[in-house]
N, C-alpha and C positions, 0 to 999 in steps of 0.2 A: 484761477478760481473756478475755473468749468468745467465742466463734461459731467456733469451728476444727473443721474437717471431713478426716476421710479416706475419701478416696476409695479404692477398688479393690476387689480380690476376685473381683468377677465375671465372668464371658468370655462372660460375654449381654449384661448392661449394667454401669455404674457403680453401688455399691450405697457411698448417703451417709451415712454412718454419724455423728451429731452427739453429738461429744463434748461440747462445751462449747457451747451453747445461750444466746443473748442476746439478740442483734439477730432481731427478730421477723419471721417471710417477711412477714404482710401491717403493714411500715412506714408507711404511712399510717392505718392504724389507729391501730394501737400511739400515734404522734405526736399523733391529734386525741383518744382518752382522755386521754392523761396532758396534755396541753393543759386537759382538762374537770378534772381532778383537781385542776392548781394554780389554777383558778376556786373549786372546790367548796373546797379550803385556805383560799384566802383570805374566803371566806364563814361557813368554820366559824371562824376567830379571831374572827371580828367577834359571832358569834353568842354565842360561848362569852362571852368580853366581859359580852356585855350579860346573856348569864342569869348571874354574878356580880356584877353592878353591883346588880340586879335583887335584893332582901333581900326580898322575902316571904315564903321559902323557907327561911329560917334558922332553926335551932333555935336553943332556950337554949343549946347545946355551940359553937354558932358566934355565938355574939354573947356572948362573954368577950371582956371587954376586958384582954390583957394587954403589959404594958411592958416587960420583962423579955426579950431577943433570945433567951435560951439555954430559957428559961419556955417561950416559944413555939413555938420547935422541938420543945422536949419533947411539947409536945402534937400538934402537926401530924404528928407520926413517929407518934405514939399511933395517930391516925387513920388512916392509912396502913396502920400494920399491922392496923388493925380493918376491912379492904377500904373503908375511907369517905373516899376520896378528892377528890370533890366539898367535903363537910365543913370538910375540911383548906383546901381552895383557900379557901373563904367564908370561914374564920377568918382567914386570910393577908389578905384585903383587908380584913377590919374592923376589923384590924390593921396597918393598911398604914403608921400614923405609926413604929408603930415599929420599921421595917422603914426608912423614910426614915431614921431616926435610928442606924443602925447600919448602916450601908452598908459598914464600915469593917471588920466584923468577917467572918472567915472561915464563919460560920452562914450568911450571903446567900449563897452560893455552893450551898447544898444547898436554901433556898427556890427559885433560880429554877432548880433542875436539876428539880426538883419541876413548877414551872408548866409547863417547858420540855414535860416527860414526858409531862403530859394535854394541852399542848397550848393553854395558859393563855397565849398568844403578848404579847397587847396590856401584861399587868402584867408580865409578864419584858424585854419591850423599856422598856418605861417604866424597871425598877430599871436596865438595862443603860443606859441614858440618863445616868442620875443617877450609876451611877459613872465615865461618860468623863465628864463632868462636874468629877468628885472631884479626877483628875488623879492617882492613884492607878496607877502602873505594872503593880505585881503584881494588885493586883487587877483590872483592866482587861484583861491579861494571860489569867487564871483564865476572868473570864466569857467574854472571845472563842473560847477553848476549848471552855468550853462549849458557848458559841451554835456554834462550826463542827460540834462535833456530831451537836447538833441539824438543821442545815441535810443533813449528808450522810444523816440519816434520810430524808432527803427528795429524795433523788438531784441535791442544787442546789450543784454541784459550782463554779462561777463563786462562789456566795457563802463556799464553805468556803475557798475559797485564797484570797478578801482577807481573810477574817478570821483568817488563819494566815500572814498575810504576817511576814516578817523573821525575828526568829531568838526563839528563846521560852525565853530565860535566866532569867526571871522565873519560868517552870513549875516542878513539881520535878523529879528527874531520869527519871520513867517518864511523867508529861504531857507531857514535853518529846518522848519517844522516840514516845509515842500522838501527840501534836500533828503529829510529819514523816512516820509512817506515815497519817493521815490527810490531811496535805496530800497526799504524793504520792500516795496513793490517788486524790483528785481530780482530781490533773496528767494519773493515767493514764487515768480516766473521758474526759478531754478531750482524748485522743491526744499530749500532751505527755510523751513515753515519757520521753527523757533526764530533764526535770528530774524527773521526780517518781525517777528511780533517784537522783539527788543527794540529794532528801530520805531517800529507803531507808538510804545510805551513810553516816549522822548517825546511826543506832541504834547503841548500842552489843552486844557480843556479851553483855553480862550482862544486856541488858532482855529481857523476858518478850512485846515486840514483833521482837524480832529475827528469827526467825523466819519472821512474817509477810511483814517487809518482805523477805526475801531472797525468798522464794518468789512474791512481787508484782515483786518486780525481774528473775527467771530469766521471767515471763510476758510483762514488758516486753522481754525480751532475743528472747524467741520471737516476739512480733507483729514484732518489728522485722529478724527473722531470722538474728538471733545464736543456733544452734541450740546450736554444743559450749560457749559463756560460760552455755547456760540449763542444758544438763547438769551441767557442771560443777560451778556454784552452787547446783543441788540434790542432788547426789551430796556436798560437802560440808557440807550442812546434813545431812546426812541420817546422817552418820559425827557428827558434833556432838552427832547428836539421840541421847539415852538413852530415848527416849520407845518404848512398844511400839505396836500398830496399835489400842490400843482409843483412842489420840490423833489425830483427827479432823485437825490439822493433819500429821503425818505421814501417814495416809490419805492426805494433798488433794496432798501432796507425792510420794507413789509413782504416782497417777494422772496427776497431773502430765508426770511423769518417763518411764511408762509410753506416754502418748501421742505425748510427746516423739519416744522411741526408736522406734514404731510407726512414726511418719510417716517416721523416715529409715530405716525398712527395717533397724532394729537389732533384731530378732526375738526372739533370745533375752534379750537383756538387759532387752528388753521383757515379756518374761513375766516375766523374775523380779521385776520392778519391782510388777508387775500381784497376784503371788500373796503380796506383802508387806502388802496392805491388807486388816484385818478382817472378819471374815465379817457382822458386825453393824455395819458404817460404811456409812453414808447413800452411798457411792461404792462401794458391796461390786457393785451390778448393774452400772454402767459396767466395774469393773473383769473381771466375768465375760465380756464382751463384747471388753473388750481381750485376754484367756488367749484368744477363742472365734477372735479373728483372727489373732492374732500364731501358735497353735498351727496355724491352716490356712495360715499364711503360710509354717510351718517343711516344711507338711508330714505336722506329725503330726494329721491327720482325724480321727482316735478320741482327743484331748484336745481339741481343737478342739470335738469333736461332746459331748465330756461338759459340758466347758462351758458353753458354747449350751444343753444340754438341764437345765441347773439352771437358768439363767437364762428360757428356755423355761416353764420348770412357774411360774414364782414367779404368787404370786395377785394381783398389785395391777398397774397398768398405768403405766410409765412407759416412754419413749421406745425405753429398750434391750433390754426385754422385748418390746414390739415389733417390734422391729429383727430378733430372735433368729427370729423367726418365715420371714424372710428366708435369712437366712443357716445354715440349718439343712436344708434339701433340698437348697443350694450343695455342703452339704459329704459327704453324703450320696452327690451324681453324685461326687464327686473321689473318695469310698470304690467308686463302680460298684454301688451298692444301689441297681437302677432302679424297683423298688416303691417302697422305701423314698422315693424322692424323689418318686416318684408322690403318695404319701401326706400327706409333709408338704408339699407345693405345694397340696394340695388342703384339705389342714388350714390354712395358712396362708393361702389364699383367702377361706375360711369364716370364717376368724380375724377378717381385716380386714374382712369386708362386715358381722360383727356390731358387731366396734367403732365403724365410720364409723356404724353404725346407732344404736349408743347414743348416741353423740358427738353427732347431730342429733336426739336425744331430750332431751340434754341442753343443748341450743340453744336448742329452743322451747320449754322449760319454765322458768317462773320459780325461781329457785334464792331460798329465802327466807335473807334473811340471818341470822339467829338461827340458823339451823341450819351457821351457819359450820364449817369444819372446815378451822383453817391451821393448818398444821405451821412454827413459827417458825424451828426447826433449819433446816431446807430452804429456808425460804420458798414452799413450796407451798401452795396450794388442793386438795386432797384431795373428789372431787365423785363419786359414787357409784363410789370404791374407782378414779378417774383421777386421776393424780400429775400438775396441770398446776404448770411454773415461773411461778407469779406473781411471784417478788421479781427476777429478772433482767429482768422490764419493768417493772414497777412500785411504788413506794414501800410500805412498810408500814405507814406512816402513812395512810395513804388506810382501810386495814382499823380501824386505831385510832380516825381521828377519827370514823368508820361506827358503833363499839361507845362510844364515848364522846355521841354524839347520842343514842342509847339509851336512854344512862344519865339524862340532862338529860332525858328527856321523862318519867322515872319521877320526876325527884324535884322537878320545878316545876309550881306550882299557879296560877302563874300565865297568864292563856288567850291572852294575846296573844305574851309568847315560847313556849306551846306552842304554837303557830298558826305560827312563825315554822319551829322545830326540826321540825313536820310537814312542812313545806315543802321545808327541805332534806332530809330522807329520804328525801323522793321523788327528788329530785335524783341523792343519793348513790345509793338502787337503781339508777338507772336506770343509772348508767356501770358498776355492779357489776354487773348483768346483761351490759352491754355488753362488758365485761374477759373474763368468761365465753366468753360467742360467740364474742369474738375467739381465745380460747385453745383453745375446739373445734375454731374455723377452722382454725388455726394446725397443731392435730395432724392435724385430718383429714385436708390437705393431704399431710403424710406417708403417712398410712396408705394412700392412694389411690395414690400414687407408690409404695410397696411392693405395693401390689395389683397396682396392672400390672405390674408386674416379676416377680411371683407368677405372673400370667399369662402372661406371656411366655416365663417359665422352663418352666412346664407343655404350652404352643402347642407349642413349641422342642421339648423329648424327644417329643412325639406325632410329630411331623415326621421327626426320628431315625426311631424306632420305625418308625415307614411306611417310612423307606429301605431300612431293611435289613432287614427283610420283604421288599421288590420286588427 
């Protein structure tokens, strides 16, 4: 659904303002990481594998031998909620008969959503084996769900629409509704706008996906440039919705909507779109930025300038607080406060030459991964107080399997797979490092492109200034 840009404002230059953030400027990066990521995938199943094949490691608590399908889960869920999750998995395979032996019953379905989770890949394809196998409809059904899941955690969008091929009567009636919102989520990953709105259009208006898929289907309507079918469909989701703004999908739907009307030069309807979304929603800064242009767009400078100056002050650095830096001396010459734009062009020169500054600080420094710091809501990397979008290029999975190696090296005593898991560490750092650089690149690039612009604005009134002097 992203990379959508508006342009204008400016009468020096174009100032590109990135709503919706995806497709990464340097693409040949971006491509040969996550090319390294599903290597470093496939090496961590294989590893994971063998450090539970591997029993030297097993306590008394994982080497109970129990027969009993419902006994078993009891315990494994025990686990789990005791954060010992490892535990759990090695009980599952010391138990693996009688996991064979109940294939039949609806508890397998919460084992491999289990293995699925840490990533226990090799004994979930195995049980998934055994029950196409079975010849079992619904349950066949159940795991494919599953596993598409699974797959879209991993942005492998090809494997989620064969495994959600046909029609998913076997589901119940909210897996079924999740099953076409996820298929078509994948259709639309892979540019296949119609059909994935065909699977949207199979939600019913009483599932708790509804929602979703309408608001994925007005995105598909906008890539594809059906602008008043995207309005529409979110104006009546939006009269539907009883929801207030501390509802993160209504947020996502006003900003939506807001950029929508932005682009077509619907100003005011765009501001009110913009000042419907929470002051505390993870899209509270984009949307200050939408009030800061849509208000200079009407005209009104001094709501436009308040705007920009709240989103201006904020303490953490993402894209739009950056941006505000820009468009804030802009609007400053339109009010005729030729100080004033003096000042903030020079603040905002100063701005940018310390960021690019930190930003290449934070290049050449090794970022240790224990000191992680992801905001799951967002999917952001949070790196001394920069809000870079890691989950719009990259799997989450990659951060998990990274903290799940981890964990394997703390709890095996055995020297030859920890010799093995040392290995991949390094591995794993190194693209983790690599993701990093990339995502500095990636901003600096902006911010250097605001700097001259910064500059240029500043050259530009000095020029002024000297003419009419002479």
């Amino acid at each position: 659904m992203n990379n959508w840009f508006k342009c204008s404002l400016s009468t020096f230059s174009l100032i590109c303002l990135s709503i919706y953030l995806s497709l990464p400027v340097y693409a040949a990066d971006y491509r040969a990481i996550n090319k390294k990521i599903r290597l470093l995938e496939s090496e961590f199943k294989s590893l994971s594998s063998e450090f539970y094949q591997e029993s030297s490691s097993y306590s008394d608590e994982t080497l109970k031998r129990i027969t009993d399908i419902e006994q078993l889960l009891s315990s494994v869920e025990k686990l789990i909620n005791a954060s010992n999750s490892i535990a759990a998995i090695q009980l599952i395979y010391f138990n693996i008969e009688t996991l064979n032996d109940n294939l039949d019953t609806k508890a397998i379905f919460k084992f491999i959503n289990l293995l699925l989770d840490k990533n226990e890949w090799h004994l979930a394809n195995t049980l998934f084996n055994s029950i196409k196998n079975e010849g079992d409809k619904s349950l066949l059904a159940t795991v494919q769900f599953i596993f598409a899941k699974y797959h879209a955690q991993r942005n492998e969008w090809p494997e989620v629409n064969k495994l959600l091929e046909g029609n998913f009567t076997e589901l119940s009636e909210e897996n079924a509704a999740y099953a076409y919102l996820l298929n078509g989520s994948a259709l639309q990953h892979r540019k296949k706008h119609r059909l994935a709105i065909k699977n949207y259009n199979k939600i019913k208006k009483s599932s708790q996906y509804y929602g979703y898929a309408q608001l994925n289907t007005a995105i598909a309507n906008i890539r594809q440039g059906w602008w008043t079918d995207a309005q529409t469909k979110i104006q009546n989701l939006l009269k539907l919705s009883k929801k207030t703004n501390q509802d993160e999908l209504t947020n996502r739907l006003y900003l939506v909507l807001g950029y929508a009307l932005l682009q077509r030069e619907f100003y005011r309807d765009a501001r009110d779109a913009f000042r419907h979304i929470g002051l505390k929603s993870r899209y509270t800064n984009r949307a200050l930025l939408g009030i800061g242009l849509t208000a200079t767009s009407q005209g009104d400078y001094v709501g436009g300038l308040n705007a920009l100056t709240i989103l201006k002050n904020k303490k953490t650095f993402d894209l739009s607080v950056d941006e505000s830096y820009l468009l804030v001396p802009y609007v400053y010459e339109k009010l005729q406060q030729e100080k004033s734009v003096t000042t903030t062009y020079t603040e905002g020169i100063n701005y940018y030459q310390r960021r690019i500054k930190k930003l290449e600080e934070i290049s050449t420094q090794h970022a240790d991964f224990k000191n992680l710091n992801y905001n799951q809501t967002t999917s952001s990397l949070i790196i001394q107080n920069n809000s870079f979008n890691f989950g719009n290029q990259y799997p989450e999975a990659f951060i998990r399997n990274f903290q799940r190696l981890n964990e394997f090296n703390h709890a095996t005593n055995n020297s030859k797979i920890k010799n093995k898991i040392s290995r991949l560490i390094i591995k794993f750092d190194s693209v983790y490092q690599n993701i990093i650089i990339g995502l500095a690149k990636q901003r600096k690039s902006f911010l250097k492109s605001y700097l001259n612009q910064s500059r240029y604005g500043l050259a530009r009134l000095y020029d002024k200034t000297n003419e009419l002097s002479n």
